[in-house]
Every structure is written in structure tokens, then in C-alpha cells.
DOVEXVO-418365 format. One record per residue: residue number from 1; residue in one letter; y, z, x of N, C-alpha, C, CB in turn. Coordinates in steps of 0.02 Angstrom, whole numbers. Each point is the difference from the previous one (the first is absolute). Last residue first. Glycine has a CB too. Example, Ala and Ser with C-alpha at 12.3 -4.5 7.8 and 13.67 -1.06 7.14 Angstrom:
DOVEXVO-418365
n: 2	res: S	n.north: -112	n.up: 354	n.east: 642	ca.north: 59	ca.up: 3	ca.east: 42	c.north: 55	c.up: 37	c.east: -39	cb.north: -32	cb.up: -108	cb.east: 59 $
n: 1	res: A	n.north: -254	n.up: 104	n.east: -44	ca.north: 59	ca.up: 0	ca.east: -45	c.north: 60	c.up: 0	c.east: 45	cb.north: -59	cb.up: 62	cb.east: -95 $
END
This chain:
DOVEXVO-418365
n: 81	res: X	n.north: 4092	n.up: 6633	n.east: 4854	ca.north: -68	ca.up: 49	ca.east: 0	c.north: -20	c.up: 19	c.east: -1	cb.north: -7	cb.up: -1	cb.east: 6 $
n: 80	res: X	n.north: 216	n.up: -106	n.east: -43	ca.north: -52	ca.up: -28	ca.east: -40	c.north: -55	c.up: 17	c.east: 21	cb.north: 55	cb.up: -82	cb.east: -26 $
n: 79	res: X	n.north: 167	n.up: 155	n.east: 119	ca.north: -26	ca.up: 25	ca.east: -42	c.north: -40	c.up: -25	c.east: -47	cb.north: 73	cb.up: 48	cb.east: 30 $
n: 78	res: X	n.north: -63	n.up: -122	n.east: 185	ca.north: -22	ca.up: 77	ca.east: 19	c.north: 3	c.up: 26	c.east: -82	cb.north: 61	cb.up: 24	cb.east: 146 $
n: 77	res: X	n.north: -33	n.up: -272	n.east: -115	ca.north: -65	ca.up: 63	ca.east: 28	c.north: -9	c.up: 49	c.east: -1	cb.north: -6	cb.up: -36	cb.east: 47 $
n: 76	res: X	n.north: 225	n.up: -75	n.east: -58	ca.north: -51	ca.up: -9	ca.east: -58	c.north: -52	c.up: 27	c.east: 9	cb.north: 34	cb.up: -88	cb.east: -25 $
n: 75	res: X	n.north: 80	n.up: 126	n.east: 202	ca.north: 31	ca.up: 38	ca.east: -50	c.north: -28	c.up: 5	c.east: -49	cb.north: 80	cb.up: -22	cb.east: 32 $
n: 74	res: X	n.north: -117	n.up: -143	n.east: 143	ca.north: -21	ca.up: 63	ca.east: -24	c.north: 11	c.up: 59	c.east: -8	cb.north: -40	cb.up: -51	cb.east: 22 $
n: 73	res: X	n.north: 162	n.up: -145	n.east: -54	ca.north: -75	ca.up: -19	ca.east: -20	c.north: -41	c.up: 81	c.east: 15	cb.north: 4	cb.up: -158	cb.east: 44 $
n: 72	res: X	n.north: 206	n.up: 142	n.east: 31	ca.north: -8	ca.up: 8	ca.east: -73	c.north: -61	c.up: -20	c.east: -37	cb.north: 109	cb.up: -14	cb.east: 8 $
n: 71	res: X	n.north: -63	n.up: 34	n.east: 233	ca.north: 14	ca.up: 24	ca.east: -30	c.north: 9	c.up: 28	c.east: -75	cb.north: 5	cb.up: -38	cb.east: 97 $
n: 70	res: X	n.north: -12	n.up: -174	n.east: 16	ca.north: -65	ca.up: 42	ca.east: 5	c.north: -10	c.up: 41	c.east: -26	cb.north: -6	cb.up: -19	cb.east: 68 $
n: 69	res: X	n.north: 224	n.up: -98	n.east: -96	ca.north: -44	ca.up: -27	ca.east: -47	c.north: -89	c.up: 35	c.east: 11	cb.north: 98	cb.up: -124	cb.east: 4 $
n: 68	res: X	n.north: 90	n.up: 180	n.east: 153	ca.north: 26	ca.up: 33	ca.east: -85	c.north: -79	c.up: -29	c.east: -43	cb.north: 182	cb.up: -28	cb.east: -5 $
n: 67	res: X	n.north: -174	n.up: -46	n.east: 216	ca.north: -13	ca.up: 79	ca.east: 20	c.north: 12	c.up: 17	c.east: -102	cb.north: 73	cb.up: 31	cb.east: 181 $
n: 66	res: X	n.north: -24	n.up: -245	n.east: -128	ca.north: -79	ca.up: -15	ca.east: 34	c.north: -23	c.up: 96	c.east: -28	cb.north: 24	cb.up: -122	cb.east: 154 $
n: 65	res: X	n.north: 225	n.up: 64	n.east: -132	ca.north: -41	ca.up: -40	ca.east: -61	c.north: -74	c.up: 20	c.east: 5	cb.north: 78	cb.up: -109	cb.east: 2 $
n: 64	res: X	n.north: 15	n.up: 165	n.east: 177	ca.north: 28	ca.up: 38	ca.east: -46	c.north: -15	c.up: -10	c.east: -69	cb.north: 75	cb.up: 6	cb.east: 77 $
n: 63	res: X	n.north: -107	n.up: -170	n.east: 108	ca.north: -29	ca.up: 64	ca.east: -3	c.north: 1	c.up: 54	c.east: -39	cb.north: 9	cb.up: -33	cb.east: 78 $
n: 62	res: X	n.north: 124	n.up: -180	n.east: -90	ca.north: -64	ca.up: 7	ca.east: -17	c.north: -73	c.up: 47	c.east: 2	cb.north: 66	cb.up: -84	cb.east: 15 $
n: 61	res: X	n.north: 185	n.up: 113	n.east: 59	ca.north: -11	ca.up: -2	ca.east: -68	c.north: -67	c.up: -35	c.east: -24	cb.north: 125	cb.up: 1	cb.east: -3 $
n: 60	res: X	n.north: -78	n.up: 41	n.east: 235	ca.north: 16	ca.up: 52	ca.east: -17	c.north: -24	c.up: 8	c.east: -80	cb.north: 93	cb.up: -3	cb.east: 97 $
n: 59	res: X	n.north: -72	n.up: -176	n.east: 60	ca.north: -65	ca.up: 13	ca.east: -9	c.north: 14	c.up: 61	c.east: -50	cb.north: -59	cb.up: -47	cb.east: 120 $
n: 58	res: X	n.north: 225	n.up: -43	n.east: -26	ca.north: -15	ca.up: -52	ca.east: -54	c.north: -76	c.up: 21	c.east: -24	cb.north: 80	cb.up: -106	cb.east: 56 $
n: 57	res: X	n.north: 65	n.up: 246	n.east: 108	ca.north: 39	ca.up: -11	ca.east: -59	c.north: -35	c.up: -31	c.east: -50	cb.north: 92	cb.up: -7	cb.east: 62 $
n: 56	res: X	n.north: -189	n.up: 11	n.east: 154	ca.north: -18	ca.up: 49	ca.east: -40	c.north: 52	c.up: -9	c.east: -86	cb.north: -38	cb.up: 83	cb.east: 138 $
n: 55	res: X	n.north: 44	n.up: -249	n.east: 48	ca.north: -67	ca.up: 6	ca.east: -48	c.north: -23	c.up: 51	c.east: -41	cb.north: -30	cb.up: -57	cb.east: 74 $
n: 54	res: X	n.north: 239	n.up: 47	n.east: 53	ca.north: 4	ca.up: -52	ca.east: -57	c.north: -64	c.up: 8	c.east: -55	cb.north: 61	cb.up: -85	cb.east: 91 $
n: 53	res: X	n.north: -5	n.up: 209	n.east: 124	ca.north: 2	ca.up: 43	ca.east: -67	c.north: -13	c.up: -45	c.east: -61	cb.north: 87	cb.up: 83	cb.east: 50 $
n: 52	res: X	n.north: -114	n.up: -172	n.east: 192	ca.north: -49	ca.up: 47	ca.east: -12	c.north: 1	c.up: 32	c.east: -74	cb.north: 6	cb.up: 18	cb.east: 126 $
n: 51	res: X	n.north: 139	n.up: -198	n.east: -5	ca.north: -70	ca.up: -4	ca.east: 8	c.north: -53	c.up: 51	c.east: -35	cb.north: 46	cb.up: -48	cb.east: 101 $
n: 50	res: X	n.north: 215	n.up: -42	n.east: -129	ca.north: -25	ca.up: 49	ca.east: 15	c.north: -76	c.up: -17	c.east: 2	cb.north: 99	cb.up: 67	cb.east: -43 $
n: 49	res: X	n.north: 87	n.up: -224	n.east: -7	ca.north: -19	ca.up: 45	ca.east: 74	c.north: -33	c.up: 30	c.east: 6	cb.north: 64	cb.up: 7	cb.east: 23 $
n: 48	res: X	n.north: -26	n.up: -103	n.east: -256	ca.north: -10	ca.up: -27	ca.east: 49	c.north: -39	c.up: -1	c.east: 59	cb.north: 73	cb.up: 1	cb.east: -50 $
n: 47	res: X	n.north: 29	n.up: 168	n.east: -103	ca.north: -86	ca.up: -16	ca.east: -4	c.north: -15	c.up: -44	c.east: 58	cb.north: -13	cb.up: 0	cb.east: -133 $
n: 46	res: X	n.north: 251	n.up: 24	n.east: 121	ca.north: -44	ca.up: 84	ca.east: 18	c.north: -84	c.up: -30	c.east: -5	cb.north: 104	cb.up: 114	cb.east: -80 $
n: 45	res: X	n.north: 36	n.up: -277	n.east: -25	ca.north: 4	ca.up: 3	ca.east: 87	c.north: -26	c.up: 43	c.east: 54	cb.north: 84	cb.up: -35	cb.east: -36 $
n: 44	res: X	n.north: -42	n.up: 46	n.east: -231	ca.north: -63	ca.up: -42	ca.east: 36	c.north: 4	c.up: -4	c.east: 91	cb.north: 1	cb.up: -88	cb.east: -125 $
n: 43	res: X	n.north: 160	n.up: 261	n.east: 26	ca.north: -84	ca.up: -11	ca.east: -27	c.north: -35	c.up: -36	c.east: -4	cb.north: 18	cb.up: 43	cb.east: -41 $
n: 42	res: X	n.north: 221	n.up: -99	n.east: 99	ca.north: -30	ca.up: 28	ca.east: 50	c.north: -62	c.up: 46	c.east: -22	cb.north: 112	cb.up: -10	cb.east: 57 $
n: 41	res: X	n.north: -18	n.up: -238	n.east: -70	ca.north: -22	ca.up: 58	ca.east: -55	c.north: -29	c.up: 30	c.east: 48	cb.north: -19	cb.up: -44	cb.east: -116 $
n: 40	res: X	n.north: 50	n.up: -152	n.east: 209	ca.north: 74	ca.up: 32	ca.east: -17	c.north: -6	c.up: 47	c.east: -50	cb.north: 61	cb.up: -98	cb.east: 25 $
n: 39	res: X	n.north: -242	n.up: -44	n.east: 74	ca.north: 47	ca.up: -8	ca.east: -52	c.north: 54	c.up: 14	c.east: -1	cb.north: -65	cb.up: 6	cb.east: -42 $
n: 38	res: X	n.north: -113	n.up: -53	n.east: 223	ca.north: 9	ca.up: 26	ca.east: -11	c.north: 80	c.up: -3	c.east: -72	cb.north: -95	cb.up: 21	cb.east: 129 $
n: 37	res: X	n.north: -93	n.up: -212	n.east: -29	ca.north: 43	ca.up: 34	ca.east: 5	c.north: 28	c.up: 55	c.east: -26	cb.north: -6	cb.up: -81	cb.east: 28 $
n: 36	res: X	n.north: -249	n.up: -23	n.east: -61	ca.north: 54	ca.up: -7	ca.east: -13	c.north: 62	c.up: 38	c.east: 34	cb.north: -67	cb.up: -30	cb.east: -89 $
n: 35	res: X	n.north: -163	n.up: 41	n.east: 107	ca.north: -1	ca.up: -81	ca.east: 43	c.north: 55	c.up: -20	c.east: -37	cb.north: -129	cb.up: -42	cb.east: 29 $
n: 34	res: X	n.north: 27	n.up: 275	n.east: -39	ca.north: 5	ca.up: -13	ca.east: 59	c.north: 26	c.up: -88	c.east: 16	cb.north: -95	cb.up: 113	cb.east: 11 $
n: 33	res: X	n.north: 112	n.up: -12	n.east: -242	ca.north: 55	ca.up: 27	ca.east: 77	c.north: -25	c.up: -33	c.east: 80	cb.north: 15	cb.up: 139	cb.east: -66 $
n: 32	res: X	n.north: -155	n.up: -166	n.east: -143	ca.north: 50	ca.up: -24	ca.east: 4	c.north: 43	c.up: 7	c.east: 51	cb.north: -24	cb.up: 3	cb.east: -93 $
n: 31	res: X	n.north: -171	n.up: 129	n.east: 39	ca.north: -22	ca.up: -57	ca.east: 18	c.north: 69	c.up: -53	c.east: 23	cb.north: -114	cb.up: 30	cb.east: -85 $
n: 30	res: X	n.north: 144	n.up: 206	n.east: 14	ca.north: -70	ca.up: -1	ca.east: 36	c.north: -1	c.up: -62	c.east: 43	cb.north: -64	cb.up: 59	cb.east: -95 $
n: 29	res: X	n.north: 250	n.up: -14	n.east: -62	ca.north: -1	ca.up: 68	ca.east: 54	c.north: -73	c.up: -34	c.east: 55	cb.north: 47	cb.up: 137	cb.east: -113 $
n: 28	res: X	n.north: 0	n.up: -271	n.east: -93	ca.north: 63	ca.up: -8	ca.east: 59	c.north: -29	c.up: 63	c.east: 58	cb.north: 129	cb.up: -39	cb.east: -99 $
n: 27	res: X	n.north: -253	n.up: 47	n.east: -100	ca.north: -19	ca.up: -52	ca.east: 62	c.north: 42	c.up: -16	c.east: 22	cb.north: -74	cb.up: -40	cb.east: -27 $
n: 26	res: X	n.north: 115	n.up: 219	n.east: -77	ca.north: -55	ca.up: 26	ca.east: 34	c.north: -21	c.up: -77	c.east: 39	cb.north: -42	cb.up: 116	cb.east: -97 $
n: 25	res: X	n.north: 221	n.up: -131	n.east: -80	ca.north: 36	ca.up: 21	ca.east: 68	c.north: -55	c.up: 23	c.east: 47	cb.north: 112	cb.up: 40	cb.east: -56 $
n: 24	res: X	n.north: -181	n.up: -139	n.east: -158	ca.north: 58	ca.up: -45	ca.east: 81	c.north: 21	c.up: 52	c.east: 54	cb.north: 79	cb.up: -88	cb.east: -84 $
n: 23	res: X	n.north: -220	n.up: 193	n.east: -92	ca.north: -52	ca.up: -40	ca.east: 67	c.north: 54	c.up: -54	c.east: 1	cb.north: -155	cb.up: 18	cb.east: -20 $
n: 22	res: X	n.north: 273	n.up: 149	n.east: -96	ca.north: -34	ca.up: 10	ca.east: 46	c.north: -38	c.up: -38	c.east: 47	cb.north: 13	cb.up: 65	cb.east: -65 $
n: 21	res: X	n.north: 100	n.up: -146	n.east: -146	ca.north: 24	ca.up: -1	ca.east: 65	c.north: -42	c.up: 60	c.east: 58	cb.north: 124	cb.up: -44	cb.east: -68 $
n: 20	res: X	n.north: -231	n.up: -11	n.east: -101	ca.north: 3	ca.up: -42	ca.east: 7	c.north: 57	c.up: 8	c.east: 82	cb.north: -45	cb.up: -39	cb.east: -151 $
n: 19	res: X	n.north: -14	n.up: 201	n.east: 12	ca.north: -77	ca.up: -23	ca.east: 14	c.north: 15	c.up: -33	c.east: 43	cb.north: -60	cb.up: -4	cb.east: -93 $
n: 18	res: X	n.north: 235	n.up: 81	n.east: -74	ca.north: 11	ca.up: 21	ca.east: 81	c.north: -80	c.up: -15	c.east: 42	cb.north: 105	cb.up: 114	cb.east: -36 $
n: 17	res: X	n.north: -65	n.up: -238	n.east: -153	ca.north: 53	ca.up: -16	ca.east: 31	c.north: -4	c.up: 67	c.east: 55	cb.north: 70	cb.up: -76	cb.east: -107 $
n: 16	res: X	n.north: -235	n.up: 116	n.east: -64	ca.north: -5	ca.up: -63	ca.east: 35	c.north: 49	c.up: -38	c.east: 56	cb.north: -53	cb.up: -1	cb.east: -104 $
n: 15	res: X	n.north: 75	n.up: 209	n.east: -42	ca.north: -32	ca.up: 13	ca.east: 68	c.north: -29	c.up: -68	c.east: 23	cb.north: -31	cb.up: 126	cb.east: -28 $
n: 14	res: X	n.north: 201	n.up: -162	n.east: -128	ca.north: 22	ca.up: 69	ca.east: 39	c.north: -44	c.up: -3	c.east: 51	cb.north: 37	cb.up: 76	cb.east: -91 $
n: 13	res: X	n.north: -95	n.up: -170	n.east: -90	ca.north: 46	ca.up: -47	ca.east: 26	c.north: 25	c.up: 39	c.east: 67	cb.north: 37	cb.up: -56	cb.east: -124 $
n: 12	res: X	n.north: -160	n.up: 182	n.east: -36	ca.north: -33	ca.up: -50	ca.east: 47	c.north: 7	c.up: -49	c.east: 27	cb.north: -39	cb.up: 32	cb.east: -39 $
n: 11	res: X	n.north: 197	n.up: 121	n.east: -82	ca.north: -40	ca.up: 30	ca.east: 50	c.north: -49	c.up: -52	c.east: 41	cb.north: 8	cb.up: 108	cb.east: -76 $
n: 10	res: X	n.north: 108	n.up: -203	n.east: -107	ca.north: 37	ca.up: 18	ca.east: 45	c.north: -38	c.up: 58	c.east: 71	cb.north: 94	cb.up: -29	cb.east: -116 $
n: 9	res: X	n.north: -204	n.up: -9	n.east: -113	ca.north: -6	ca.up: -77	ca.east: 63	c.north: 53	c.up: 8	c.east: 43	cb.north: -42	cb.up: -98	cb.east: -77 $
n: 8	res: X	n.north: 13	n.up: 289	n.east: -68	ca.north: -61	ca.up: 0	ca.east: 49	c.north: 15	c.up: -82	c.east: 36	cb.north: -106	cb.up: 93	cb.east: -87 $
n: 7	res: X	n.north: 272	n.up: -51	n.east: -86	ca.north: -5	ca.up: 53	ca.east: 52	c.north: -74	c.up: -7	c.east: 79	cb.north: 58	cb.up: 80	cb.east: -138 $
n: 6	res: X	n.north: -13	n.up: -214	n.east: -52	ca.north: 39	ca.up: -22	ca.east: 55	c.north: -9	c.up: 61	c.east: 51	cb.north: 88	cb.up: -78	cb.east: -72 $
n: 5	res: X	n.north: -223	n.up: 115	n.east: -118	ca.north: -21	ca.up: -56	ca.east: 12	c.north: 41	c.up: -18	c.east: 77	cb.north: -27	cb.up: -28	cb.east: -144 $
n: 4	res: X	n.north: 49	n.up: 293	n.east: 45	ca.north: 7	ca.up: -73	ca.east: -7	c.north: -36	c.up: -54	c.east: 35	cb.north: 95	cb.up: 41	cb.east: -23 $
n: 3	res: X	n.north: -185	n.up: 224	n.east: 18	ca.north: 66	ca.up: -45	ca.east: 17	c.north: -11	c.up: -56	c.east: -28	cb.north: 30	cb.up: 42	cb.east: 101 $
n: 2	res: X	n.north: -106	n.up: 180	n.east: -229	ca.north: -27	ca.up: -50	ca.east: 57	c.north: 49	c.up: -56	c.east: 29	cb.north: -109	cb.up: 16	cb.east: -58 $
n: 1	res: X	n.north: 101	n.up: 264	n.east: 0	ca.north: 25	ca.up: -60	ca.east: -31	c.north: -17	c.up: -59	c.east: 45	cb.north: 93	cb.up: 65	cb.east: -59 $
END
């Protein structure tokens, strides 16, 4: 059965709003922190300080993205040959 009209613009309301707060909080974690004071949120404050896991946390989901979407390409390949 095919979904609704609201149905599908709520989903893409959905993955646009978490798109969004991600790269604030990835350019608070990266670029921001170093020339802002520490907040008082203790999951930004963790990114903050930390030198080494931040980049992995933020790199994590474009890699993963990068791996699913190869992955499926050749997938396409393998059964279109």
C-alpha cells in the first residue's frame, strides 16, 4: 500500500532537520570549540576536549554512507552481468 503525501513530507522533514543539526553540532565539535568556551553540555564538551575520537564520531557517518552506497552499486553489477 503506498504511503501518503504527509506521510513521505514528514520523513523528509525528518531527515533534513537531523542533516542539519548534525553539521551544528560537527562544526561546533571541529571548527567552533576551539575559539568558543566550553558550554555546560556534557556531549558537547566531551567533543570539545577530546582531540582524537571527535574526528572519528563525525567521520564515521560519511564513511558508512560512502561504504552502503559502494556497496550497492556493486551489487547492481554483479546482478546486471
Amino acid at each position: 500500500m503506498p504511503r501518503s503525501a504527509p506521510s513521505r513530507l514528514n520523513t523528509g522533514c525528518l531527515i533534513i532537520s537531523s542533516s542539519i543539526l548534525f553539521f551544528v553540532i560537527a562544526s561546533y565539535a571541529v571548527l567552533f570549540s576551539a575559539f568558543l568556551p566550553l558550554t555546560g553540555i556534557p556531549g558537547l564538551d566531551w567533543l570539545a576536549e577530546d582531540t582524537h575520537y571527535k574526528y572519528f564520531a563525525l567521520l564515521l557517518i560519511p564513511t558508512t554512507s560512502y561504504f552502503v552506497i559502494a556497496n550497492w552499486v556493486g551489487w547492481q553489477y554483479y546482478r546486471n552481468s
